[in-house]
Structure formats: structure tokens, C-alpha cells
C-alpha positions in Angstrom: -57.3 23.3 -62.5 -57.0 20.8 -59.6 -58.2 17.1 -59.7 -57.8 13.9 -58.0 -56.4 10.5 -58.6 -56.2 12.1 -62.3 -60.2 13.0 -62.1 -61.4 16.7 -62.9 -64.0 16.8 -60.2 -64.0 20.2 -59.6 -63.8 21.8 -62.6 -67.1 23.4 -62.6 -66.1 25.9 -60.4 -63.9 27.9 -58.6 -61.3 26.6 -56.1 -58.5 27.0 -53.8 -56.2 24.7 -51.9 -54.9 25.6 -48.4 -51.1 23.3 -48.1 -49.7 22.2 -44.4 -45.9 22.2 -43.0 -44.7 19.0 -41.8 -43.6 17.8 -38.3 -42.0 15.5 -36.9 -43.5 12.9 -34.3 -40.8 12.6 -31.6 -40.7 11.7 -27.8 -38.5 13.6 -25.3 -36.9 11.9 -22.7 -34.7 13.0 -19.8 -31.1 11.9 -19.1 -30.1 10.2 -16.5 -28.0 12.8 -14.2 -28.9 16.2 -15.2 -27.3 15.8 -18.3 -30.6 17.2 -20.7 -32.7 15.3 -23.0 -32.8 13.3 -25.0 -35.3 13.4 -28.6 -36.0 10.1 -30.4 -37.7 10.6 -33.7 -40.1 8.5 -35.0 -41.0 10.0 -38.3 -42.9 12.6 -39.6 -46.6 13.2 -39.5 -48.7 13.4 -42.9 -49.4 16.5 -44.0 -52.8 18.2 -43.9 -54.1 20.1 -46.7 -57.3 21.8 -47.0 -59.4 22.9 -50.5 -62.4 25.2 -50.5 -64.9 25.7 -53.3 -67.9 25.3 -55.2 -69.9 23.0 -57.8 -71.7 24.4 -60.3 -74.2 22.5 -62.9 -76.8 24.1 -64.8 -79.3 22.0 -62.7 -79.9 19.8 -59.6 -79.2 16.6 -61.3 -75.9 17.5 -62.8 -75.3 19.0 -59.2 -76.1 15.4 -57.6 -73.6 13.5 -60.2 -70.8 15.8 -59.6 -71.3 15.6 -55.7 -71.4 11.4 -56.1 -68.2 11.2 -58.4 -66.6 13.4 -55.2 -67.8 10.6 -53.4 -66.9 7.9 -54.3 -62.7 9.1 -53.9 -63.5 8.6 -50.2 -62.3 5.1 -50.7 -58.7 5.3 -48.4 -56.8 4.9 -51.5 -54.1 6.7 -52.0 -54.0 9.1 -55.1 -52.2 12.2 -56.5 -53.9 15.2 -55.9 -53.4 18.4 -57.8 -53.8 21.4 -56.6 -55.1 24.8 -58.7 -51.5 26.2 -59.1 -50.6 22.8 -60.9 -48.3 21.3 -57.9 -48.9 17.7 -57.2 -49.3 16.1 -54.3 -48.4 12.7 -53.8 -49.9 9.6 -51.3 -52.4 11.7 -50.9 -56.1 10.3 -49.0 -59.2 12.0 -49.6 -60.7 12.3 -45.6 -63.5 14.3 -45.7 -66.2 16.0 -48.5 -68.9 18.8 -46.5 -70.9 20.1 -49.1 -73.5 23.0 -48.1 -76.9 23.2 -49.2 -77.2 23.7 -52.8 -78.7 27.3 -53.7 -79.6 29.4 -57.2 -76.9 31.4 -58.8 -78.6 33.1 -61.7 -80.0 30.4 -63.9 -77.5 28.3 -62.6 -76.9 26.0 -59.1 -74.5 25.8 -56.6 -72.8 24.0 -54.0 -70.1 25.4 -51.9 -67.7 22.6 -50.2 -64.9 21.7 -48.1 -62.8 18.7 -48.8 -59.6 17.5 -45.9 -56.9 15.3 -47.7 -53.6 13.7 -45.9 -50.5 13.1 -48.0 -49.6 10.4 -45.8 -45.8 9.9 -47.3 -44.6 13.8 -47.3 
């Protein structure tokens, strides 16, 4: 089960993470005389990394809570993040949380979601 900054927010359901390469950030420059290029690094960009899923709460309210607690990690702290095979991810920054409209599911409700993180120190 993944969670964030040591929380289980999304417990509740089913989820999936979606991990990003690293790159490097780097300017090219040509040499005097022919000679080639010339590449000057200047560090590596974060890596993104992508989780899909959905809430689920046996009503609306419950629903509502879990979506706040979600939330309130937007906060541009920085915070491990583990993912659903148990691999953590370090300096990691909670960007974005898109949750759909909520719908029935039996007796049940749901909320399918999209969160975007940034491990800003790969």
C-alpha cells in the first residue's frame, strides 16, 4: 500500500504509480574553430512520477474527509512517498490532486483520481 509523508491516504482503494527516468539539464555550445561542442551540465531535472486511482468510503462524507486529508499534502513540503510495490521515494512534492466526480459503486462511493508528484533531489 502506498502513502505519503508516512500518511495512508489512499488505502481505501486501488492504486498504481507510474515512475519517470531522469535527465540531465545541460546547454550545448559550439567551439570556437570547428572543433565540436562543447556540453556543460547543470544538474539533473526532478523526476516526475504519476499515481492513478480511486477513493472509496461507504458514503459522501467519509468520501469528502479522505479527499481533504489529500489536500492538505499540497503544502510544497517535501515528504517520502511510497509507492504500491513498497519503493520509496524521497524529496518528493505533492503538485497536483484531480479527483473526478464522485459516483455509486454498489452500496458503496467512489472517486477516481490523478495525483503528479516531483522528487526534486533524484
Amino acid at each position: 500500500m502506498g502513502n505519503f509523508g508516512g500518511q495512508d491516504l489512499f488505502g481505501s482503494g486501488p492504486h498504481e504509480f507510474r515512475v519517470g527516468g531522469l535527465s540531465l539539464r545541460h546547454v550545448i555550445t559550439e567551439t570556437p574553430g570547428g572543433r565540436g561542442v562543447r556540453l556543460t551540465d547543470q544538474g539533473r531535472n526532478g523526476r516526475a512520477i504519476e499515481q492513478t486511482g480511486a477513493l472509496i468510503a461507504d458514503d459522501i462524507e467519509t468520501l469528502g474527509e479522505l479527499r481533504q486529508a489529500i489536500e492538505e499534502m499540497i503544502d510544497g513540503q517535501i515528504h517520502d512517498l511510497v509507492d504500491h510495490l513498497g519503493r520509496c521515494w524521497s524529496q518528493t512534492v505533492m503538485l497536483s490532486f484531480e479527483p473526478e466526480v464522485a459516483t455509486r459503486v454498489g452500496a458503496r462511493w467512489q472517486v477516481k483520481y490523478r495525483i503528479q508528484y516531483l522528487q526534486v533531489t533524484p
